[in-house]
N, C-alpha and C positions, 0 to 999 in steps of 0.2 A: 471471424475472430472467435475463438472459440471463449465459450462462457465463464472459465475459471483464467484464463491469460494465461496459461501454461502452468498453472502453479499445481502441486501433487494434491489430492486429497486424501490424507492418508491419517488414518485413527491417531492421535496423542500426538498433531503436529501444531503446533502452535504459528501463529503469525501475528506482527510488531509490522503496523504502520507508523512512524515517526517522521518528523520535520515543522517545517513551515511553508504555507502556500499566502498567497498573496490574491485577494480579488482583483475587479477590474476600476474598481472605487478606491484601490493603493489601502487594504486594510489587512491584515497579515492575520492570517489563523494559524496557532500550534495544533499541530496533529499528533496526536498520541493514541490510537487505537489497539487493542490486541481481542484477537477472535481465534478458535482452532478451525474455524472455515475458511476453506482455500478458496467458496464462491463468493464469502462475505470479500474476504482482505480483495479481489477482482472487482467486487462491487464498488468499493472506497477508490480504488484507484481510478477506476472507470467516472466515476462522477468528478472525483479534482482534474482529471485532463480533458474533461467534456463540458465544463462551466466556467471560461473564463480564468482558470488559475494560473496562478507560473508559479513557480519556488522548485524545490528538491524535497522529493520522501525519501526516506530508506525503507526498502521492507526487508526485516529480518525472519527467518525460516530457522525454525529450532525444532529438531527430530526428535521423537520420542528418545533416541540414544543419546541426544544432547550436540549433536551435530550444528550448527548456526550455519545460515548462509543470509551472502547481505547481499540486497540488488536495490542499485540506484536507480530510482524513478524520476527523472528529470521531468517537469511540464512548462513546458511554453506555449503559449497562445499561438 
């Protein structure tokens, strides 16, 4: 698997972790992260589908021209 999940690393691109995940003890965390690293936002997503979580993130992708892109990140145990 490559180290960034497919995501661009490209100067003045921003990335929006959001949602809610759920531990394995039923205790809900709000996610609200923003980094302009494409290894960070892979890292965030890599640890919620690697620990026990379930819920839905969105990660949002906003290009330096203002471009968004949304990709749903579903985790199930």
């Amino acid at each position: 698997m490559p180290s960034n999940l497919g995501l661009r690393e490209w100067h003045m691109t921003s990335y929006a972790l959001t949602g809610a995940v759920i531990d394995d003890e039923g205790v809900t965390t709000t996610i609200n992260e923003f980094t302009t690293s494409a290894a960070r936002a892979a890292e965030w997503i890599r640890f919620y589908t690697g620990n026990s979580f379930t819920g839905t993130l969105i990660l949002i992708t906003t290009d330096i021209d203002g471009i968004k892109a949304k990709r749903r990140v579903v985790i199930d145990r």
